[in-house]
C-alpha positions as CSV (number, residue, x, y, z in Angstrom):
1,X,105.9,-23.2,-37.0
2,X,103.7,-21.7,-34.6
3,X,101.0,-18.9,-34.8
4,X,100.5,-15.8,-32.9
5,X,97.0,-16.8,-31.1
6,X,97.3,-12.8,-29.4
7,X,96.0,-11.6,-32.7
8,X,93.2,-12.6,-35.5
9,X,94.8,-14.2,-38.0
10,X,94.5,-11.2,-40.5
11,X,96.4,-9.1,-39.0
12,X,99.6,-10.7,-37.9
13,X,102.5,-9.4,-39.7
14,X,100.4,-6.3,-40.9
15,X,102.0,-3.2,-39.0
16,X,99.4,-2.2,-36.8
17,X,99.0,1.2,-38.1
18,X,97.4,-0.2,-41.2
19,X,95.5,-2.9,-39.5
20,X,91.9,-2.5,-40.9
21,X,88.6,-2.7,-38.9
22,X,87.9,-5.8,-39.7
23,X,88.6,-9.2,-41.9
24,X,89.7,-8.1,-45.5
25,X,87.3,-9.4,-48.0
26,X,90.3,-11.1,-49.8
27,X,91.1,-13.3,-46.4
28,X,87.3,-13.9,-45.5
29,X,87.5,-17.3,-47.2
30,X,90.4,-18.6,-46.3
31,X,90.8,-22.1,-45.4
32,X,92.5,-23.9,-42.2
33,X,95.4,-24.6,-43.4
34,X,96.1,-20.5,-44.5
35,X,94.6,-19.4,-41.4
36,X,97.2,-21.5,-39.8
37,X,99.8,-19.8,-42.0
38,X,98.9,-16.2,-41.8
39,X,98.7,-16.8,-37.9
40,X,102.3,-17.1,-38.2
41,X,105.4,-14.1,-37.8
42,X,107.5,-14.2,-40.7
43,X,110.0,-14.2,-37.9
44,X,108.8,-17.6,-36.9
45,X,108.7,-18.9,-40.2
46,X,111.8,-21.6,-41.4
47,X,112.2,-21.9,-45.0
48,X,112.6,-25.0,-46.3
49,X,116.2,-26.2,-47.6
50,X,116.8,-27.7,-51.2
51,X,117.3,-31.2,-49.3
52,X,113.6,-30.8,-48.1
53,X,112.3,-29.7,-51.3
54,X,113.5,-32.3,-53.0
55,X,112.6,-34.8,-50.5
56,X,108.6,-33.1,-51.0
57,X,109.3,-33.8,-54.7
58,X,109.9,-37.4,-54.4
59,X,107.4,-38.3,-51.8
60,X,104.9,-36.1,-54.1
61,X,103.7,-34.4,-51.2
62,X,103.2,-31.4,-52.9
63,X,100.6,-30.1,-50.9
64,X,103.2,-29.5,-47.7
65,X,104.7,-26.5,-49.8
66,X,103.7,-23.4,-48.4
67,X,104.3,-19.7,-48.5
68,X,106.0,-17.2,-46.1
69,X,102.9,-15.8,-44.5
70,X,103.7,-12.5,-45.5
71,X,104.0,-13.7,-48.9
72,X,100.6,-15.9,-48.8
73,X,98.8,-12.3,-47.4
74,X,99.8,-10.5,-50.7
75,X,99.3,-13.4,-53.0
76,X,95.4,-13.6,-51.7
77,X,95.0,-9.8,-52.0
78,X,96.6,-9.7,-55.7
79,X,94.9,-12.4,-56.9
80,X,91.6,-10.9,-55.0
81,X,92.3,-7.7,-57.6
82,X,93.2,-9.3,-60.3
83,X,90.1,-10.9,-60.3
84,X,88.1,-7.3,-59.9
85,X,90.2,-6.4,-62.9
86,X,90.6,-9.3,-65.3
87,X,87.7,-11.5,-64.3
88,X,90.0,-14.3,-63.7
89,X,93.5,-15.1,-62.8
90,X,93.4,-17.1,-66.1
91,X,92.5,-14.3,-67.6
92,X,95.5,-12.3,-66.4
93,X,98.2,-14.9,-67.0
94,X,97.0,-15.4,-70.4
95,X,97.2,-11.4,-71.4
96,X,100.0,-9.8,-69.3
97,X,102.2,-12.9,-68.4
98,X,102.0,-15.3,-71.0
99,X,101.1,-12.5,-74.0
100,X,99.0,-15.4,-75.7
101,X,96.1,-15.1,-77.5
102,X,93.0,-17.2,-76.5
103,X,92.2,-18.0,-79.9
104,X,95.7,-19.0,-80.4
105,X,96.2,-21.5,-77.9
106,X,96.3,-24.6,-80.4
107,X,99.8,-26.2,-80.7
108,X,101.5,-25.7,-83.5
109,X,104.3,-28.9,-83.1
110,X,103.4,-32.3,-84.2
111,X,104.1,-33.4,-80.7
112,X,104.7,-32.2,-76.9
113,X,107.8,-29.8,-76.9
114,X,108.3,-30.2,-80.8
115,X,108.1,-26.2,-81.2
116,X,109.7,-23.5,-79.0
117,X,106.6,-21.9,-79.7
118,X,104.2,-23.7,-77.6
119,X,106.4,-23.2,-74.3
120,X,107.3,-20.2,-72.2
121,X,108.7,-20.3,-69.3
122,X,108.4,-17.8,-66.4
123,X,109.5,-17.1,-62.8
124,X,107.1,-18.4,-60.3
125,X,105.3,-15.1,-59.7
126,X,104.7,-16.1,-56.0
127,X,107.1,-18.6,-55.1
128,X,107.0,-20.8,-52.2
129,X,109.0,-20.5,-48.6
130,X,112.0,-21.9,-49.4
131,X,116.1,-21.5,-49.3
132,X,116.6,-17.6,-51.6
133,X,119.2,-19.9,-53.7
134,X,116.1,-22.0,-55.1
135,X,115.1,-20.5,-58.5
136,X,111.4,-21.3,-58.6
137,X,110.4,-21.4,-62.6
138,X,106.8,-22.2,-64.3
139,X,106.9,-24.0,-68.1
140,X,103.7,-23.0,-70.1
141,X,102.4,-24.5,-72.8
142,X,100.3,-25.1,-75.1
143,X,99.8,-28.2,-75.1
144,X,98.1,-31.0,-73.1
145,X,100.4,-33.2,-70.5
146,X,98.5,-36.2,-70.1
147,X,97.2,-37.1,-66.4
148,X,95.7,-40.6,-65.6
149,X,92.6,-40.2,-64.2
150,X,92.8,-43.3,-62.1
151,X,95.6,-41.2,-60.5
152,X,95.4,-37.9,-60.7
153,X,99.0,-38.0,-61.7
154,X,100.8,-38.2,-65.2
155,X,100.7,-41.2,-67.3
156,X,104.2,-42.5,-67.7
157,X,104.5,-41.0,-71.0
158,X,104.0,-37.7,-70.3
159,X,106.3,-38.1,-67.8
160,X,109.0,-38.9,-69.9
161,X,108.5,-36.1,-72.4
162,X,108.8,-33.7,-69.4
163,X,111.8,-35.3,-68.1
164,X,113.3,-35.5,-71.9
165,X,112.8,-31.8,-71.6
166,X,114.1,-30.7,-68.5
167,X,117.2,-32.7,-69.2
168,X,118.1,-31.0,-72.4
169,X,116.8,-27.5,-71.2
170,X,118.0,-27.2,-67.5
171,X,120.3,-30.5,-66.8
172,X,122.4,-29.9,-69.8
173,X,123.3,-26.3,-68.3
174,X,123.5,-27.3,-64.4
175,X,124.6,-30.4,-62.4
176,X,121.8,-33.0,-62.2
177,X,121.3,-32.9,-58.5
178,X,120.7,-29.3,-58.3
179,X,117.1,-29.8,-60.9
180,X,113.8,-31.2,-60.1
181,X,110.4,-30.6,-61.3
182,X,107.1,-31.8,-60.1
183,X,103.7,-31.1,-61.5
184,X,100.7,-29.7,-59.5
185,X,97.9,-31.9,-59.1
186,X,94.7,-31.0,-60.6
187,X,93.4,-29.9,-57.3
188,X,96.4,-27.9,-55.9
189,X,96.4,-26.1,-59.4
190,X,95.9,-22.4,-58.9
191,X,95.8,-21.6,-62.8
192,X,93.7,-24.8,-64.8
193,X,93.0,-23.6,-68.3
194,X,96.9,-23.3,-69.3
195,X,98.7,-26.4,-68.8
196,X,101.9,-25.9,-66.5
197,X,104.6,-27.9,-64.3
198,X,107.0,-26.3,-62.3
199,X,110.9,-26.7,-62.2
200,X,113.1,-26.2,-59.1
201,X,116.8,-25.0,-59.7
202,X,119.6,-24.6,-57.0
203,X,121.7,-21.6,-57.4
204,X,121.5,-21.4,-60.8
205,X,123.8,-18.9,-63.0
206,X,121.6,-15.5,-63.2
207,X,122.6,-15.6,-66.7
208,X,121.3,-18.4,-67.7
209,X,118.1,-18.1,-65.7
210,X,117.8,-14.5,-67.5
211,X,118.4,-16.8,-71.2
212,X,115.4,-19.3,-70.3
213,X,113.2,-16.6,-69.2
214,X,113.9,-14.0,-71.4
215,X,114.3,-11.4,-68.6
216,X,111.8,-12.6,-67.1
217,X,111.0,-11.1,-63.4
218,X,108.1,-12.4,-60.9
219,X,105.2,-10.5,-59.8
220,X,106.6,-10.6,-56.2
221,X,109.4,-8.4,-56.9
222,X,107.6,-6.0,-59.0
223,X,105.1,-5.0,-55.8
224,X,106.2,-2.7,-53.6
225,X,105.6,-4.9,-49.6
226,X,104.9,-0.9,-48.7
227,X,101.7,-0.5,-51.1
228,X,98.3,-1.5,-52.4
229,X,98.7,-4.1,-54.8
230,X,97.8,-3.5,-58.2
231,X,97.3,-5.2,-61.3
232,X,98.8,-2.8,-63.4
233,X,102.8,-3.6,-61.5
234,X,102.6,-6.2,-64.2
235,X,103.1,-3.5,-66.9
């Protein structure tokens, strides 16, 4: 992947009769690494298959996942908004995604996936450059998944609740090879008050995918790519 050195980073793959005057204030900040990617053509950009995915996964190299750089633009300028509008990304997810209450964030099970009511689960709103067959999905909860703090990574049993989970919810419904989940660390978290790990899915049924998520559909294909992003396409 290479970038387009001809033109400031903010304004490849913007057609140039909207290219603004100058740096938009939702791209001022960004680091290296997103520089590097919104330097990029989508045209230039390879998607990653579900063999490389998983491979990240198991090498827990998170961190090398990475958006189409179109993608990346409009997830910094949504999030920019939602901020104007909601204070926070928390903030947002909490009242238009989630639909919990602050004050009702307390789990009601006895233990970690015990009640259906302490989980949601969600499209990835923003999902990262991979193969179109790869269902990105985001389980909620209400509860705490506990992280070693030597690590910065799950304690082991945490890790087995989640896998206990994901085997009866996902692996029970589609072959084992075509699952996998992995669980942000702390630092690559984009959303920290609402505990959260992700799970991966190749070409699953759109049936089922509509049963887990109750109808669920991400952020990314409620926006228009032809206008200004607003907080209210959640609605």
């Amino acid at each position: 992947m290479t970038g387009d050195s001809s033109l400031p980073f903010w304004l490849v793959n913007v057609p140039q009769n909207r290219w603004p005057k100058q740096c938009p204030d939702f791209l001022v900040n960004a680091n290296a690494k997103d520089r590097g990617i919104l330097s990029t053509p989508d045209i230039e950009y390879n998607r990653l298959g579900w063999d490389d995915v998983k491979s990240i996964i198991k090498s827990n190299r998170i961190d090398r996942f990475q958006r189409v750089p179109s993608d990346l633009r409009r997830y910094w300028e949504y999030n920019w908004n939602l901020k104007s509008q909601y204070g926070s990304v928390m903030n947002f997810v909490l009242q238009e995604r989630l639909r919990w209450d602050r004050k009702d964030l307390l789990p009601k099970g006895p233990a970690p996936f015990a009640d259906s009511g302490d989980i949601k689960i969600l499209y990835n709103d923003w999902p990262y450059g991979i193969d179109l067959k790869i269902v990105h999905l985001v389980v909620w909860t209400k509860f705490n998944l506990e992280d070693d703090p030597a690590t910065d990574d799950l304690t082991a049993k945490a890790r087995k609740e989640i896998e206990d989970f994901v085997e009866s919810t996902f692996c029970s419904r589609m072959p084992l090879g075509d699952v996998i989940w992995f669980k942000n660390w702390k630092s690559l978290k984009s959303v920290h008050a609402v505990e959260h790990f992700h799970v991966m899915l190749f070409d699953p049924p759109k049936a089922f995918i509509e049963e887990v998520t109750d109808h669920d559909i991400p952020l990314s294909e409620k926006i228009s790519r032809d206008g200004v992003v607003s907080a209210d396409s959640n609605a």
